[in-house]
C-alpha positions as CSV (number, residue, x, y, z in Angstrom):
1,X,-17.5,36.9,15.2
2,X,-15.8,33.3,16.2
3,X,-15.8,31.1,13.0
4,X,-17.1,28.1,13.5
5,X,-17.5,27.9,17.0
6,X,-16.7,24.8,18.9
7,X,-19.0,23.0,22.1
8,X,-19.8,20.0,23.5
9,X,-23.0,18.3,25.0
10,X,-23.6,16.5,28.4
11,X,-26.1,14.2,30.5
12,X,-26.0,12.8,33.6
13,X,-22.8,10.7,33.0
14,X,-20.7,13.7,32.6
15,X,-21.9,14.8,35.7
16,X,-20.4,17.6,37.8
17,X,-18.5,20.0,35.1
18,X,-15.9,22.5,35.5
19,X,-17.4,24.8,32.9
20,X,-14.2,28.1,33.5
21,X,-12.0,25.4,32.2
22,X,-14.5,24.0,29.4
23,X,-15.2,28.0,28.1
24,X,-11.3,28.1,28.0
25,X,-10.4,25.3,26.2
26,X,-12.3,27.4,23.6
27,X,-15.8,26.2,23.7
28,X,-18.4,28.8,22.8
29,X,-21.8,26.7,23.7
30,X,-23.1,23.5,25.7
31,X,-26.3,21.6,25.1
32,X,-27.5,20.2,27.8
33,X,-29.9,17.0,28.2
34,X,-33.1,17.8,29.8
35,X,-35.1,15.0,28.9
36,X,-35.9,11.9,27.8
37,X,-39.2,10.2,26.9
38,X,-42.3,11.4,28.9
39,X,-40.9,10.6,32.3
40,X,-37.3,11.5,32.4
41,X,-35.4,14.2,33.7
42,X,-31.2,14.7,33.7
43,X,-30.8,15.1,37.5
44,X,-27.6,17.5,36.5
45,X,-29.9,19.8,34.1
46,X,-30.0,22.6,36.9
47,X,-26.5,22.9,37.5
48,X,-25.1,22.0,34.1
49,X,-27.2,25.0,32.7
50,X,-26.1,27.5,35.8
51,X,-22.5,26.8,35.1
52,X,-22.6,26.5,31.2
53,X,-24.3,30.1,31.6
54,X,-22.3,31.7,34.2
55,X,-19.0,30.6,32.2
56,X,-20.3,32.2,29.1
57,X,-21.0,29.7,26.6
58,X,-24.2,29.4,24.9
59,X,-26.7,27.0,26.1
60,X,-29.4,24.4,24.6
61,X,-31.5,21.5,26.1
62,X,-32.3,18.5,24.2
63,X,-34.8,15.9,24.7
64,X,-34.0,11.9,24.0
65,X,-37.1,10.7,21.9
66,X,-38.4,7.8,23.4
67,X,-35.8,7.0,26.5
68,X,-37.0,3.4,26.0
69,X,-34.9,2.2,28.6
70,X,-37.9,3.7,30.8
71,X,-40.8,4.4,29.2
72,X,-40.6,2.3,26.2
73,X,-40.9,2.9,22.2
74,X,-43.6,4.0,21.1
75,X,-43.5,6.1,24.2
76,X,-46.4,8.4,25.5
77,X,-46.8,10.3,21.8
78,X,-44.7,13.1,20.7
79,X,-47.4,15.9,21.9
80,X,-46.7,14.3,25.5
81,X,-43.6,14.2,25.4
82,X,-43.2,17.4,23.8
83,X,-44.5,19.0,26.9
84,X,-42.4,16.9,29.3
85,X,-39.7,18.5,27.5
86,X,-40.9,22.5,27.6
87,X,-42.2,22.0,30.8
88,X,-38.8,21.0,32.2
89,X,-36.8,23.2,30.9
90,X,-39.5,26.2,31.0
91,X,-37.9,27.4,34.6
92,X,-34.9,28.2,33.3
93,X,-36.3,31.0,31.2
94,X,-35.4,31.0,27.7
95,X,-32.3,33.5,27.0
96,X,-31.9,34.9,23.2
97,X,-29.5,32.7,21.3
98,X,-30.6,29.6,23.5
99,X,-31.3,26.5,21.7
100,X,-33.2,23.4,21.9
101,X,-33.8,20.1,19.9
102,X,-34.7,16.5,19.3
103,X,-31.9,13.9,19.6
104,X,-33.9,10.8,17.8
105,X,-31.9,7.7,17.5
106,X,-33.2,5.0,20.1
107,X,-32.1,1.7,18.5
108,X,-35.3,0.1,20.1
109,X,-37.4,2.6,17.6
110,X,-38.9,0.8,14.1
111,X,-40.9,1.9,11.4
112,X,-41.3,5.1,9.4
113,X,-41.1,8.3,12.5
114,X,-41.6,10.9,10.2
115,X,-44.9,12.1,11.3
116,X,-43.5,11.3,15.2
117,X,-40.7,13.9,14.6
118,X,-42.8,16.8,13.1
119,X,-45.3,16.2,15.6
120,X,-42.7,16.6,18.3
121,X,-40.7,19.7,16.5
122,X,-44.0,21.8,15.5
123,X,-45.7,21.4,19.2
124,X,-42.2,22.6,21.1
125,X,-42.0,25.1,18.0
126,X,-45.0,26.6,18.8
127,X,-44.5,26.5,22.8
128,X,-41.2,28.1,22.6
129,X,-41.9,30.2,19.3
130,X,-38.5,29.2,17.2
131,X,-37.7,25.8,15.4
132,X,-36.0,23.2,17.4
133,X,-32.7,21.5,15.7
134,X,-33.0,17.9,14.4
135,X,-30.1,15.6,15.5
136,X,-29.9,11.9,14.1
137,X,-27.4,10.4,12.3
138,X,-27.6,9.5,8.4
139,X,-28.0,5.4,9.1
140,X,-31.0,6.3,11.3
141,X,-32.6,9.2,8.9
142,X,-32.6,6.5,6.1
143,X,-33.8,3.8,8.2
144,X,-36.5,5.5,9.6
145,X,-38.4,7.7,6.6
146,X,-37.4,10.7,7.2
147,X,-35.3,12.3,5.0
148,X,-38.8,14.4,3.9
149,X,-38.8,18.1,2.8
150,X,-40.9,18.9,5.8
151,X,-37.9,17.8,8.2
152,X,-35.1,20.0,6.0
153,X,-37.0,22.9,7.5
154,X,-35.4,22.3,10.8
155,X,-31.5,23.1,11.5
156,X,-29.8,19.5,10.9
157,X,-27.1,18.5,13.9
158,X,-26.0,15.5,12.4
159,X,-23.5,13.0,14.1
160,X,-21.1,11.1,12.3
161,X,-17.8,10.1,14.1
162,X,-14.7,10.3,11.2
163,X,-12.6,12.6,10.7
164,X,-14.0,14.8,7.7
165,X,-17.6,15.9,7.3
166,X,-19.8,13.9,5.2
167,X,-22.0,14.2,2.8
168,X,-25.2,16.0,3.8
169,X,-28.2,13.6,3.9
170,X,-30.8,15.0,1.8
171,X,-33.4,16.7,1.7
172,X,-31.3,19.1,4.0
173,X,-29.2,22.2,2.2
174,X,-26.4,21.5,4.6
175,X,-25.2,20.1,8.0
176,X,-26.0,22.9,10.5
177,X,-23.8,21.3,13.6
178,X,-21.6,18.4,13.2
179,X,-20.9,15.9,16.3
180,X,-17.9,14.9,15.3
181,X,-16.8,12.0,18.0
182,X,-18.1,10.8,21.4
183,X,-15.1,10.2,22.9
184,X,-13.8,13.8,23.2
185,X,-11.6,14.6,26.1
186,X,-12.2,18.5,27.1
187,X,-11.0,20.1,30.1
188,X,-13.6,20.3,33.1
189,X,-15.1,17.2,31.6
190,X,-14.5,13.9,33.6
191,X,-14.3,10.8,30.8
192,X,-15.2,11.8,27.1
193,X,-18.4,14.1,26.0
194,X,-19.4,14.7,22.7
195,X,-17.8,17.7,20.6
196,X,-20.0,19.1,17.9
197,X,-18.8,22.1,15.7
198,X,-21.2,24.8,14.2
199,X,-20.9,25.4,10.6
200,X,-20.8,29.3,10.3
201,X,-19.6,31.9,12.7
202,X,-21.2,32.7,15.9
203,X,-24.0,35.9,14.7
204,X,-25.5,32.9,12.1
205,X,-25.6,30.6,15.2
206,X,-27.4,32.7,17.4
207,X,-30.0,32.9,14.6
208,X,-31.1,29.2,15.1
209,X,-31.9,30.0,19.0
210,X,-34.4,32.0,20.7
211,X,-34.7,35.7,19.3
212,X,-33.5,38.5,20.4
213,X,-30.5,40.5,20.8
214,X,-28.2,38.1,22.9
215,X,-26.6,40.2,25.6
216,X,-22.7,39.5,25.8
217,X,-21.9,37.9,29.0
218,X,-18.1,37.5,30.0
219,X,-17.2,34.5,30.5
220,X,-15.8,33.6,34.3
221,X,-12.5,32.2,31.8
222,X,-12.7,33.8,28.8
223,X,-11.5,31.7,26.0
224,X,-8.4,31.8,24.7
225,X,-6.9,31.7,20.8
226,X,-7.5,28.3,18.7
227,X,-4.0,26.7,18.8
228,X,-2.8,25.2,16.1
229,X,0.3,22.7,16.3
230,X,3.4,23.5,14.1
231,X,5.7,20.6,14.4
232,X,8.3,22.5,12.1
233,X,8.5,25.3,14.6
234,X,12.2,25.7,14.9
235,X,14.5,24.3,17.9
236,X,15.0,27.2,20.5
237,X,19.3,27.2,21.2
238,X,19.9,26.8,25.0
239,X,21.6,30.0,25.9
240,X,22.5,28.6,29.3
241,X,24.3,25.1,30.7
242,X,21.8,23.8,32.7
243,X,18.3,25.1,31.4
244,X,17.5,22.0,28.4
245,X,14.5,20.8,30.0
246,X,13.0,24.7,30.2
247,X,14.0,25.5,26.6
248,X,12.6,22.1,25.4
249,X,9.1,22.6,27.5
250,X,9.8,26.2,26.2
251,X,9.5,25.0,22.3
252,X,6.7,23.1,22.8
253,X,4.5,25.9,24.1
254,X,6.1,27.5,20.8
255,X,5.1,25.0,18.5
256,X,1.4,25.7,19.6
257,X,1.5,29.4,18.6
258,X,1.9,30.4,22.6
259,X,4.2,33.7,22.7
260,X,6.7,32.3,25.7
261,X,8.8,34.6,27.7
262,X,12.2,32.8,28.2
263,X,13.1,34.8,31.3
264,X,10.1,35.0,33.1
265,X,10.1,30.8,32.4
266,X,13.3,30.2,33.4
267,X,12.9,32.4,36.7
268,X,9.3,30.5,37.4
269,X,10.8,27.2,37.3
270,X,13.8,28.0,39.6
271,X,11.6,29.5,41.7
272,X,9.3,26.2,42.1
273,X,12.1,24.0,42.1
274,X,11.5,22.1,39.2
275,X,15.4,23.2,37.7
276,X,18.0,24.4,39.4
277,X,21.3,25.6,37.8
278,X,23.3,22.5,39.8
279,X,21.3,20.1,38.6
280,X,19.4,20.6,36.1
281,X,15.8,19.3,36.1
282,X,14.9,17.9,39.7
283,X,12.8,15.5,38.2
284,X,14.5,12.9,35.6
285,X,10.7,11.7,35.0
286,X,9.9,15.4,33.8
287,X,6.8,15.0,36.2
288,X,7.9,18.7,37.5
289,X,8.0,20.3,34.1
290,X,4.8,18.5,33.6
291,X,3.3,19.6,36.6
292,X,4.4,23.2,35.8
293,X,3.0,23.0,32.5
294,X,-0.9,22.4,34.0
295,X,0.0,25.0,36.4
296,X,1.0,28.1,34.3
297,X,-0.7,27.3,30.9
298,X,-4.3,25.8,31.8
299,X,-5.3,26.0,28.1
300,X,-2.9,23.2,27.9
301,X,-2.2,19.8,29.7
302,X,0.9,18.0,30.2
303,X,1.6,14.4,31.0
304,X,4.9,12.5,31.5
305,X,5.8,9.1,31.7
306,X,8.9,6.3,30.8
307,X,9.1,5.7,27.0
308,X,10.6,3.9,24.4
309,X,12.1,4.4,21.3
310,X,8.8,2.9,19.4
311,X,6.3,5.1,21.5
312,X,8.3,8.2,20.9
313,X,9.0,7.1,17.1
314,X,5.1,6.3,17.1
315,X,3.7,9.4,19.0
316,X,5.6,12.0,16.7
317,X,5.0,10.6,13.6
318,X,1.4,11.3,13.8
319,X,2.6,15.3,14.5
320,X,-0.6,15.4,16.8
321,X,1.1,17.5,19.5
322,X,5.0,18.0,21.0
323,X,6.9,16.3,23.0
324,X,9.8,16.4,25.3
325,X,12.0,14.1,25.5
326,X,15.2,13.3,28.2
327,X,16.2,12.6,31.4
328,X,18.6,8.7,32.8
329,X,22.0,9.0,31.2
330,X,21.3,11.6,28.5
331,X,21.2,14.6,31.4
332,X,20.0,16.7,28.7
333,X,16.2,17.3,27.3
334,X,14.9,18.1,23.7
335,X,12.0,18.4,21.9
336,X,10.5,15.5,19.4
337,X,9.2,17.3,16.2
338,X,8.6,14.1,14.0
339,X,10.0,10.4,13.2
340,X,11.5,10.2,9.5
341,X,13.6,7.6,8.3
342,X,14.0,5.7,11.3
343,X,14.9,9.2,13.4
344,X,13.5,10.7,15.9
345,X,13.5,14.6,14.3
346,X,14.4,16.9,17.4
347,X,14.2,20.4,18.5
348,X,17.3,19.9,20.2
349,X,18.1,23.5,22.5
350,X,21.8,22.0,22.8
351,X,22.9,20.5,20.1
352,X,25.6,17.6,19.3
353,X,25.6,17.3,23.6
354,X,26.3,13.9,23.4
355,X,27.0,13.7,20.1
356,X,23.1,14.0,19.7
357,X,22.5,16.6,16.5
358,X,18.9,17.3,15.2
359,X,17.7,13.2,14.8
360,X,18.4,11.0,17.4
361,X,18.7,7.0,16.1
362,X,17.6,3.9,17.9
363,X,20.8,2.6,18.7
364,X,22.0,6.0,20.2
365,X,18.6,6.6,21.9
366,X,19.3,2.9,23.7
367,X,22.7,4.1,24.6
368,X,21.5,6.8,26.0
369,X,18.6,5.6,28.2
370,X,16.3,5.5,30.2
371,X,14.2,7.5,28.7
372,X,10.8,9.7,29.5
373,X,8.4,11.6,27.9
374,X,6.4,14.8,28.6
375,X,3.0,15.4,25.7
376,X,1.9,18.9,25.9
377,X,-1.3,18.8,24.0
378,X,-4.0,20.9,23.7
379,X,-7.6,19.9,24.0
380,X,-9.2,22.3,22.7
381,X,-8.2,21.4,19.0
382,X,-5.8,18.4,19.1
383,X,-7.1,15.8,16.6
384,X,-10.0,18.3,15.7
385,X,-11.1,18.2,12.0
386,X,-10.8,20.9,10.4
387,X,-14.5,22.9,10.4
388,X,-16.8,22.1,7.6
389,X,-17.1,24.8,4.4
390,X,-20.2,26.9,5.2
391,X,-22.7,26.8,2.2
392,X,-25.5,29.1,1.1
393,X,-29.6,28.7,0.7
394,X,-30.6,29.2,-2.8
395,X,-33.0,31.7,-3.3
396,X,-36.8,30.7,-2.6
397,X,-36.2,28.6,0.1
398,X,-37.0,31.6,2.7
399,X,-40.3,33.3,2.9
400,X,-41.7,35.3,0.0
401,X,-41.3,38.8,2.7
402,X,-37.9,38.3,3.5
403,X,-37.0,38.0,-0.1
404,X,-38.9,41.1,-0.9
405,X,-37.2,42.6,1.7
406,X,-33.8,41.2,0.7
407,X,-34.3,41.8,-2.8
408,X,-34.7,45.5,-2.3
409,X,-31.5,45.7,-0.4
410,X,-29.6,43.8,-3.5
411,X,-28.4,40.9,-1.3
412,X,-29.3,37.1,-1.1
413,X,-29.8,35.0,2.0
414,X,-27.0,33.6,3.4
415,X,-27.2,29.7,5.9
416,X,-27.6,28.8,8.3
417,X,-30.7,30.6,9.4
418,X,-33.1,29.2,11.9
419,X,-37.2,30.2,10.6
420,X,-37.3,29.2,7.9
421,X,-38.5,28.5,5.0
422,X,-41.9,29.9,5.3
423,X,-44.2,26.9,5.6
424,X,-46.9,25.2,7.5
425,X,-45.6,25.4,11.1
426,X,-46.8,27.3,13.8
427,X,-44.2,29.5,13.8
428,X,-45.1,33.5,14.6
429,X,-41.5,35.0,13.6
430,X,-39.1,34.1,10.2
431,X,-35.9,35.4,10.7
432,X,-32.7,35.2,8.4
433,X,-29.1,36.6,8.1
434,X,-28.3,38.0,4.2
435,X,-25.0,38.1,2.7
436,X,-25.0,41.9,3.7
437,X,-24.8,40.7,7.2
438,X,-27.9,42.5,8.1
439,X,-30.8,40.6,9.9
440,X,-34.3,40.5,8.5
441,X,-37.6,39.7,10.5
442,X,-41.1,39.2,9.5
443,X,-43.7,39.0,12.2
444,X,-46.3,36.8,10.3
445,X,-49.3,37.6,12.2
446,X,-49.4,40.9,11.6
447,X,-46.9,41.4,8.1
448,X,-44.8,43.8,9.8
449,X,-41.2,43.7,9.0
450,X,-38.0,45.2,10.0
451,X,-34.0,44.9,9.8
452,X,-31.0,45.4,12.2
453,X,-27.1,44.9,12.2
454,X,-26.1,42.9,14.9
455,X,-23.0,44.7,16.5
């Protein structure tokens, strides 16, 4: 199972979406907007949800309570727009695992809309027969009544835009999906999207979406490893006089975990004539490697431009991603691990060519200039928090059954888990994930019960 799986969400703004390169930057679902109020309909929902499916990725709808822009708070009611909402997205056929919720946070809304959000969950509840997620953010919920025990019952998607999770507004056990920023940049995605994270791997996510045995459909991409960038990976010596700028693009695919073959790198670039043995690089702007970069490694992107001693000094001592570093008088590239003590720290393939070492100063970087700059970052996970801890439901908040049922089996119920607790709503089916890893169901209407392992 994927730990804590990453996705985004989109509207209208986001448009047309390349959803291949989303599902490989490592995205695992996409929540669309279908709605909005009792008259609005995302005019991308159709092919947002085509793509987000044919690439893979698990896909919801959510509806904008309200959409005051049009129709105006207090809007229609929640029972009308509740139906706007089902009835919209009712064509594209609910698929097991597929999700769908209630994104309240209009700033034109007042008053205590409690009873407006239950209203709204419990009637797309019972048209769609599984709980619908709850996404607000902690300002609103406090603002606006309804941090009530009644609410806790549906999956929390809370947005808060920092850089560690916070505290979970109560009454809910925990924070079920975390929109972490709105200004995420994500491959296929023109301008920024939101990126949300799911707290728990992806069997416990497909619990809060429509039952069923979700069918495993290849992605068009499929998605690649979670990179992770090690800044102390070590320089890679230049085994050749005229290869620097390949070694130094070379250690930066390093430094995000990517297993690089030297040869086949070296033979590429010659090939493409971005380095030549004469010359060098072709291209003192490192454009070419840059170029070559987005070509060959499409989990990545690369960018290159002039720099300074302050941008490089400023970029790489936030460790955020690596950097190359050369070209004007230096004929020579390197990588730029970190700035400490007023030196840029290198992964220098070459070292002491120019009486450059490991750390590069400002006066000799003057010297040595002009200089440019090629980031090779990685969107998938650059500047991503790390994923929130996944906590547990104490024992009696699920239905009396599936504790009976759990009980006998010696295990406990583990979150997130999407019907329950056993309450008041409408509805039919309870299901929820033990510590075992087995899945229990109870079929209220008729008290029948059963278990299975998802494979």
């Amino acid at each position: 199972m994927v730990a804590n799986p990453l996705g985004v969400d989109v509207s209208s703004h986001q448009g047309s979406v390349d959803w291949a390169a989303v599902a490989a930057s490592g995205a695992s679902f996409a929540i669309v907007k279908a709605t909005g109020g009792h008259s609005y309909r995302n005019p991308e929902r159709q092919a947002q949800t085509e793509g987000a499916r044919a690439a893979g990725l698990t896909v919801g709808w959510y509806h904008f309570a309200f959409e005051s822009s049009l129709d105006g708070f207090p809007g229609a009611g929640p029972e009308a727009e509740a139906q706007h909402f089902c009835d919209t997205i009712a064509p594209f056929g609910l698929q097991p695992g597929e999700l769908v919720a209630l994104d309240i946070e209009d700033v034109a809304a007042y008053g205590d809309l409690s009873d407006w959000c239950l209203r709204w969950l419990r009637a797309v509840e019972q048209r769609v027969g599984f709980r619908p997620l709850f996404y607000s953010g902690s300002y609103f919920i406090a603002a606006h009544g309804l941090g009530i025990p009644e609410l806790a019952e549906y999956g929390l998607w809370l947005a808060a835009y920092q850089a560690t999770i916070p505290p979970t507004p109560q009454p809910w056990p925990m924070i079920a999906w975390w929109q972490w920023t709105d200004h995420g940049n994500v491959p296929g995605v023109v301008g920024y999207c939101d990126r949300n994270v799911f707290n728990g791997d992806a069997g416990q996510m497909a619990s809060y979406g429509a039952p069923g045995t979700p069918i495993a459909t290849p992605p068009i991409v499929p998605p690649g490893p979670v990179y992770i960038y090690n800044w102390q990976e070590p320089a890679h010596l230049q085994e050749h006089d005229f290869d620097c700028s390949q070694d130094s693009i070379e250690w930066c695919l390093a430094a995000w975990g990517e297993d690089v073959s030297e040869s086949a790198m070296l033979s590429s670039m010659m090939e493409e004539g971005v380095i030549s043995q004469q010359y060098g690089c072709m291209d003192a702007s490192g454009q070419g490697l840059a170029d070559w970069v987005n070509r060959h490694y499409p989990q990545f992107s690369a960018s290159a431009q002039p720099c300074d001693f302050d941008q490089l000094a400023a970029e790489a001592g936030q460790v955020v991603h690596p950097i190359a570093a050369g070209g004007g008088n230096f004929y020579h590239w390197v990588g730029v691990r970190n700035f400490a003590d007023g030196e840029l720290q290198l992964a220098n393939p070459a070292p002491n060519w120019m009486q450059v070492g490991q750390a590069l100063d400002r006066a000799r970087f003057d010297e040595l200039g002009p200089w440019h700059m090629v980031r090779v970052t990685c969107p998938a996970t650059e500047n991503a928090p790390p994923p929130p801890t996944p906590s547990y439901a104490p024992p009696g908040s699920v239905g009396s059954g599936l504790l009976q049922m759990m009980a006998a089996d010696n295990t406990q119920p583990a979150m997130p888990s999407a019907f329950l607790p056993l309450g008041a709503t409408p509805a039919m089916v309870e299901w929820c994930f033990g510590m075992n890893g087995i899945q229990y169901c109870w079929h209220l209407p008729s008290g029948q019960s059963w278990r299975y392992r998802p494979s």
